[in-house]
Structure formats: structure tokens, C-alpha cells
N, C-alpha and C positions, 0 to 999 in steps of 0.2 A: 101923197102917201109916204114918200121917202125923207122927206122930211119930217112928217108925223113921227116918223121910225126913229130918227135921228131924237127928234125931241127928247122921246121916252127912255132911252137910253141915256140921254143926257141929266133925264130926274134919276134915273135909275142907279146910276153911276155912282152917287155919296151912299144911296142906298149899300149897294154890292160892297164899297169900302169902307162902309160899318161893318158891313157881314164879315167881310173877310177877318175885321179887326178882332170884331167879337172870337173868331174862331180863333186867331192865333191868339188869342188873349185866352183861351179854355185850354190849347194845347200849352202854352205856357206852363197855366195853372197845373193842368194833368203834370206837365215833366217835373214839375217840382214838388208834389204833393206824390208822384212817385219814389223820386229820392227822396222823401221823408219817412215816406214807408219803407224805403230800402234801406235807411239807413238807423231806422227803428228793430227792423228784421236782424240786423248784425249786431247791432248792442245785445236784443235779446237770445241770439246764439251764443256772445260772448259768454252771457251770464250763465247760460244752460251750462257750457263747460266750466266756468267756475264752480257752480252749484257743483258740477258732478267730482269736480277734483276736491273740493271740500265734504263730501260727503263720503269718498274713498278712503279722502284723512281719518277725518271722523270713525267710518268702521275700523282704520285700523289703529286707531286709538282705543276703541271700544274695545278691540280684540287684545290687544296689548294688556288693558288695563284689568279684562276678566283674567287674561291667563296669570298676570301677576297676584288678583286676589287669589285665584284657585294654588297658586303655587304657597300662597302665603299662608294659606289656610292647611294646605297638606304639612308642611312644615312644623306650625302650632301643631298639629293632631298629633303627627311624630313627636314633638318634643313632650306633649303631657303622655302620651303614649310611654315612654322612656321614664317620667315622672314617675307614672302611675308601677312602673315595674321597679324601681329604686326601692319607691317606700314598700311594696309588695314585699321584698326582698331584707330588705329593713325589717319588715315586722316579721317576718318566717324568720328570720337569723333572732328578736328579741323570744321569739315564741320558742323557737330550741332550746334558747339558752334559761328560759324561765322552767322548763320541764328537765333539764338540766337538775339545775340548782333544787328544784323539787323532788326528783328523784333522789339527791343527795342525801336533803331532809329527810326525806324517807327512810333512806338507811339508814343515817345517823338514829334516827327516834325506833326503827326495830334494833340497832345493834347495843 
């Protein structure tokens, strides 16, 4: 019987160190297919803070670039603003001076 015992263990044995092989051959695989994913996980961190510092840019480029239209734009209003009261000012100073001159007439032709 003890030899029986002995046998089986003796077939058993290449058996058991496949097993084992297979196993550390999965833990292998698992430790390395971990740090692929770990080091898949930090690339896509890196890039998350990229994106977000490039997207901070971006707003405050965006913000820069409207406050400069709105400045540019208040600017033009002002300047035709100022335009538009010259010639107002222009035409009141030609409109005096034409009733002026007409009132003149006027006298001259009653006197």
C-alpha cells in the first residue's frame, strides 16, 4: 500500500509542476498586464491635466479676446458718436448762418 502511495505521487509530481508552472506563469501574466493598466491609468491622468490646462488657456483667451471686441466696439460707437455731433454742430453753425444771410436779404429787399 505504501508503495502504491509512493507511485502516485511519483505520476503526480510532473503533474503538480505544470500546475505550479501554469500558475506562476498567470501570476506573471496578471503582474504585467497590471502595469499596463497602471501605466495606461497615468498617461490618461497626464492628459486629463493637460486637457484641463489647455482648456483654462483657451477660456482665458476667449475672455481676453471678447473683452478686447467689446472694448473695440465701445470705442468705434464713441468715435461715430463724436462724428455724428461734429457734423450736427457743422450743420447748426451752416443753418444760422443761412438765416443769417437771409435775414439780411430781408432787410435789404424791405429797406
Amino acid at each position: 500500500r505504501r508503495q502504491q502511495s509512493i507511485e502516485v505521487l511519483r505520476q503526480r509530481r510532473p503533474l503538480v509542476r505544470l500546475a505550479a508552472f501554469g500558475s506562476a506563469l498567470r501570476q506573471r501574466e496578471r503582474k504585467r498586464f497590471c502595469g499596463e493598466v497602471e501605466k495606461c491609468l497615468r498617461d490618461v491622468s497626464r492628459a486629463q491635466c493637460v486637457l484641463q490646462r489647455c482648456s483654462a488657456t483657451l477660456l482665458r483667451l476667449a475672455q481676453r479676446w471678447a473683452l478686447r471686441r467689446l472694448q473695440q466696439a465701445t470705442q468705434s460707437e464713441l468715435r461715430d458718436a463724436r462724428r455724428v455731433e461734429r457734423w450736427e454742430a457743422m450743420l447748426q453753425s451752416w443753418s444760422e448762418k443761412s438765416a443769417l444771410a437771409n435775414a439780411k436779404e430781408a432787410q435789404k429787399a424791405t429797406a
